[in-house]
N, C-alpha and C positions, 0 to 999 in steps of 0.2 A: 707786267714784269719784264725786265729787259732779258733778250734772248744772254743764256749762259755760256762761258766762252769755253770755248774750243779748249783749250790749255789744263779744263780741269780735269781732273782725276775721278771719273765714275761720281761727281756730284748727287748730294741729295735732293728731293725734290723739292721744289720751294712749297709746296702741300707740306711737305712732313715737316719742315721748318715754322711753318706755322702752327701746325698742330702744338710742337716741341713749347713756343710760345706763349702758345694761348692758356696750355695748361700750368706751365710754373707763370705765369702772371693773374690768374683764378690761384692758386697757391699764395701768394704772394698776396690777396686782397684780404684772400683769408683770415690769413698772418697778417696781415696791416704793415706791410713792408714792402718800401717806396723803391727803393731802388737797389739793386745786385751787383757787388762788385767783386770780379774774380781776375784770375791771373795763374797761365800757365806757360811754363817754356820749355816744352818737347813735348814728344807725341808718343811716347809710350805710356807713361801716364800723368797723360797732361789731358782728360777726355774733356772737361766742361766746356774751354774754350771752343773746341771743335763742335761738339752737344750742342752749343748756341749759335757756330757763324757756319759752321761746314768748311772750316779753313784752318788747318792744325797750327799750335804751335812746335816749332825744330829748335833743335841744335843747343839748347839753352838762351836763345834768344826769347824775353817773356812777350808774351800776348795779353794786355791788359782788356778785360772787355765789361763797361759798365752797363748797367743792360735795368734800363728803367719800367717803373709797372704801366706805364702813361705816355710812354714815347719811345723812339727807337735806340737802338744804340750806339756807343761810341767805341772805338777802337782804337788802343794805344800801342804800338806796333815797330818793328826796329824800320830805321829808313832815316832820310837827310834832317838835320835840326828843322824847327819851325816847322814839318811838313803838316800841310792843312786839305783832305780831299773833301769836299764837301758831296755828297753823295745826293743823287736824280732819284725821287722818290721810288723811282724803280729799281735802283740799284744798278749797277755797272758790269754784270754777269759777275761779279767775283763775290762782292759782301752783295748780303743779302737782310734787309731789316737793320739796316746801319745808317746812321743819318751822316757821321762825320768818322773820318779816317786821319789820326793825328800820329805822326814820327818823331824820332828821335834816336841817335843813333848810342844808347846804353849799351854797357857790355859790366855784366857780371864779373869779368876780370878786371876791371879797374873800380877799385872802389868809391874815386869820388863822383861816377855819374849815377850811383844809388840814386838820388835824387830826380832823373829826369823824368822818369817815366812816371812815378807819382804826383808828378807839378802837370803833369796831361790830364792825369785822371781825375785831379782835384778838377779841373776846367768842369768838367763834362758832370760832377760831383757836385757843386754849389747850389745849386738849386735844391738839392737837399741834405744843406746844410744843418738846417733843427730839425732834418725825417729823421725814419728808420732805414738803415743801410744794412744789408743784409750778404756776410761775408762768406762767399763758396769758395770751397778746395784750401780750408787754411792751410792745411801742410803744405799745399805749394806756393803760397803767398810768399814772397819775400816780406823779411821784420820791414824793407827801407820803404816799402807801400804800406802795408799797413801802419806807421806810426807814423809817418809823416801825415798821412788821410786823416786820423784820429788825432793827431795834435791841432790840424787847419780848422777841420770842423770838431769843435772838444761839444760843440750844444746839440749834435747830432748822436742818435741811439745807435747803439751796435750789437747785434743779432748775429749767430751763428746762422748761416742759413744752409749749409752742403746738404742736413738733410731732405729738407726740402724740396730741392732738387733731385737730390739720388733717387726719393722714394718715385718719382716720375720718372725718372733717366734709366732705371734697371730693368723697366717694364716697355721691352721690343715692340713697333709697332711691326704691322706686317713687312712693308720695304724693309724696317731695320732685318726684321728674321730673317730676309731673302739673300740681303747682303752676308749675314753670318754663315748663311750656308754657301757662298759663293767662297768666302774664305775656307771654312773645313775642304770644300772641293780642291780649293787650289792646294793647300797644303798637304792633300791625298798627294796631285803630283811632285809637287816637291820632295814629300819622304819617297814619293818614288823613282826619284831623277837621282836623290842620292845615293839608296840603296845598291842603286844600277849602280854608281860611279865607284864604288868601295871597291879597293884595292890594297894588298898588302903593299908596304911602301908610300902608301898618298898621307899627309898626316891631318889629324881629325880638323883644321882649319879647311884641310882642303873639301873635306864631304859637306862642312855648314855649310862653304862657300858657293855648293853646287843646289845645296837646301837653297840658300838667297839667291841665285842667279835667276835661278826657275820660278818663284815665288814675285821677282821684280819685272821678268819678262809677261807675266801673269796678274800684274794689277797691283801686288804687294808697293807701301810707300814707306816700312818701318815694321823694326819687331828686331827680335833676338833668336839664334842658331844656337842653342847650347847644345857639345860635343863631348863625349871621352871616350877615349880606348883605353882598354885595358886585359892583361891577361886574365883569364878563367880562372877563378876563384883569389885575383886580386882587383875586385870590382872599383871603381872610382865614381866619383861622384860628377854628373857633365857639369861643364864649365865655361864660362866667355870665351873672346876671343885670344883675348890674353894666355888665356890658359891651355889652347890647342895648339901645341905644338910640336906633344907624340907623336914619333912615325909607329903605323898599324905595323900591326907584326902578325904573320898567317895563326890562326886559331886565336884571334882577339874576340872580345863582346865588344863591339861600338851601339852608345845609347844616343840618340841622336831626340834634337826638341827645334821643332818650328813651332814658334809663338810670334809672327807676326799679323802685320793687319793686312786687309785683304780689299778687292775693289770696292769703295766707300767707306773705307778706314778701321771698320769691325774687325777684331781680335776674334780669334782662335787659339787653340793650340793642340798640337800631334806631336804624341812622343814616344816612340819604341825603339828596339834593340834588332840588332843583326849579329850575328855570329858569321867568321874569314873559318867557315867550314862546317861543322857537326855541332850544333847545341847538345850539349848531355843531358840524359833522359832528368837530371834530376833540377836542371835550368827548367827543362818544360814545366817539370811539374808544381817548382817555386810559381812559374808565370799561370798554371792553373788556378794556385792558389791565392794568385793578385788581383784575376777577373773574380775570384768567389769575394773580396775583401773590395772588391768596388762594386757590387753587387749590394751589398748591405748598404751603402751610401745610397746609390739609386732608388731601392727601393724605399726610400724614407723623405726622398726629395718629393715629397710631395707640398702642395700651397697649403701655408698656416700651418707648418712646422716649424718649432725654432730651430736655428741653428747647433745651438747648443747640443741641443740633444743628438743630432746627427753626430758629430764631433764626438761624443761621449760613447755611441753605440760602437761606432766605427772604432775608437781604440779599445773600447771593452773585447770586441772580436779580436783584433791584431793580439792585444794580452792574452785572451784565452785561448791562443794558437800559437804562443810563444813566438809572437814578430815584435821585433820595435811600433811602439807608439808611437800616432802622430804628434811632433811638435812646432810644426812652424805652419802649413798651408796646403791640404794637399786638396778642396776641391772649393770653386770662387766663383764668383760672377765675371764677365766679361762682356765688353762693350766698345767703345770706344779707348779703352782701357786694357792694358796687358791682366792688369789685376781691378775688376771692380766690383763692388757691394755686389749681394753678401761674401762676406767672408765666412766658408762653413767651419767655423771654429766656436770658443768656450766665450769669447768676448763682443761677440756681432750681435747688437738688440733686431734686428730686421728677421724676419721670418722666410722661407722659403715661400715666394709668388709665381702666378702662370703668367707663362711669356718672359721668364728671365730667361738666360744666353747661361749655361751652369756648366764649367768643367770641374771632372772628375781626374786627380791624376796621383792613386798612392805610390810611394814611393821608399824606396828601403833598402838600406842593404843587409844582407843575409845569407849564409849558408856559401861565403865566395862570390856573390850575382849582386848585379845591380837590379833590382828589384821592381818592374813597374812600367805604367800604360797611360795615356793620357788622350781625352774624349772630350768632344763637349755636346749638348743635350738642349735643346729648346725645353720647359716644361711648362707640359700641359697640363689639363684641369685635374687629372687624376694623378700627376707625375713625370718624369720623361717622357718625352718619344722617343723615336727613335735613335741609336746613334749619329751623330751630324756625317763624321768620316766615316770611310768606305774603307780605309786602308785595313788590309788585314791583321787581326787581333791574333797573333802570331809570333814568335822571333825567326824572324828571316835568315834563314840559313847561304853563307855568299859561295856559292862554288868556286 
């Protein structure tokens, strides 16, 4: 295998890419499904493309990658028309398990180059023609590859395959575990480079700002700073970038969320509050009562639990303590992915497994306070371990 270049970013190992390989193509034989065709463009959650090359896709630029049961694969990729690399069975330090590397220069804002990138993937596609093609990540398919694919080839079978994939892709091996904690680590210093920074006067753009600085000098390649300030007992809900534009004011709560990826592209996230002076005895005691309501989640994350029922315990307690119910996502899987399987909610058929990457993060408003903590947890055979972050389970008081 050709020595890997200099250039990359905390690469994975070509062991573990193999591994990744071997077992969704034994899936795959299983399933009687010839060849896998997927496509994503960014890196927040854009994880499969990267799960199969170690090479993200950005910006909204798509990353087309066919990925056969029987041979290597092909990569359809933005770059000069006609581009053609044909790839040394070793690979070129960058792809890795790619026979051919095909360009073209698409852009999602014009609408008539829909077309190019799927007349690439068709190339690399012909050969199974009358197979079964087996379609991952449809929500981020574009309609103009899928229907152009299934019009060319109308005698070829089409198969949902994401699951297939997920069910291997949610289960860490050991490198991946090591990388997620390498992330929790760095985003300990991050919430703690911000925390320091906090001042009345700096506005909540400025504390992300110090959250991503520290997180990119630290191996971070991508992820989200969500921010808010707000007066004591006028809580608010954090927000993009867009939305940080309050200046702090002395005696604010600022709630601060690093959820970026960390050296080797693994997602985490950290999320807590600081008070510009004295939290009131009755903020602490809201935040006692947010460790006791993710306390019930933990203890139930154990392997061969559904979802479901987690979901259903967890707002029975919030109910019977007269807190708001969860409604949208408050504890998920994580991976290469901001947000990946399972989703601990009413709708996710996957069960709680050992060796997922699980954050915990309730969240509420109540009583004037923004409400809430955010952790993530390898689980093992009986459950969690231990917490990943280090940061202290506290509201940081800023003198």
């Amino acid at each position: 295998m050709a020595a890997l270049s200099e250039r990359l970013n905390t690469p994975i190992s070509t062991a573990e890419l193999q591994r990744r390989w071997a077992a969704v193509r034994a899936a795959m034989q299983a399933e009687k499904i010839d060849v896998l065709l997927m496509q994503n463009n960014n890196d927040h959650m854009g994880g499969y493309v990267r799960y199969f090359t170690d090479m993200p896709a950005v910006n909204g630029y798509p990353n087309t990658i066919v990925f056969p049961r029987d041979d290597d694969m092909t990569v359809v990729t933005q770059g000069p028309f006609d581009g053609v690399q044909e790839m040394p069975p070793d690979g070129d330090g960058v792809w890795r398990g790619v026979k051919r590397v095909l360009t073209t220069p698409s852009y999602s804002s014009a609408h008539y180059t829909r077309g190019y990138d799927p007349e690439l993937a068709a190339r690399a596609l012909e050969p199974y023609a009358k197979g079964t093609i087996g379609l991952v990540g449809t929500y981020q398919m574009s309609f103009a590859l899928v229907d152009e694919i299934k019009r060319r080839f109308a005698s070829a079978a089409y198969v949902e395959a994401s699951d297939l994939v997920d069910r291997i892709k949610v289960i860490k091996s050991a490198e991946e575990m090591e990388l997620v904690r390498r992330t929790a680590r760095m985003q300990d210093g991050a919430m703690q480079a911000a925390f320091a920074a906090v001042r009345p006067g700096m506005k909540d753009s400025d504390v992300s700002a110090v959250a991503a600085h520290y997180s990119m000098r630290n191996g971070s390649e991508n992820g989200i700073y969500l921010c808010a300030s707000s007066p004591l007992g006028k809580p608010a809900r954090i927000g993009m970038r867009h939305a940080q534009d309050r200046v702090i004011q002395p005696g604010d709560q600022v709630a601060l969320l690093v959820e970026d990826n960390g050296p080797g592209g693994m997602y985490t996230e950290l999320g807590r509050t600081c008070v510009i002076g004295k939290a009131p005895q009755a903020m602490k005691d809201e935040f006692a009562f947010t460790l006791e309501a993710r306390k019930v989640t933990l203890d139930m994350l154990k392997p061969g639990t559904p979802c479901k029922n987690v979901w259903e315990a967890f707002n029975a307690f919030m109910r019977q303590n007269g807190r708001p119910e969860e409604a949208r996502l408050y504890c998920h899987g994580q991976g290469y992915d901001l947000v990946e399987r399972p989703l601990v909610r009413k709708d996710e058929p996957m069960t709680i497994e050992k060796d997922m990457n699980i954050v915990v993060h309730p969240t509420y408003l109540h009583r004037g306070y923004h409400n809430w903590l955010c952790d993530n947890y390898l689980i093992g055979g009986n459950g969690p371990g231990d917490r990943l972050h280090q940061f202290p389970e506290k509201i940081t008081e800023i003198d």
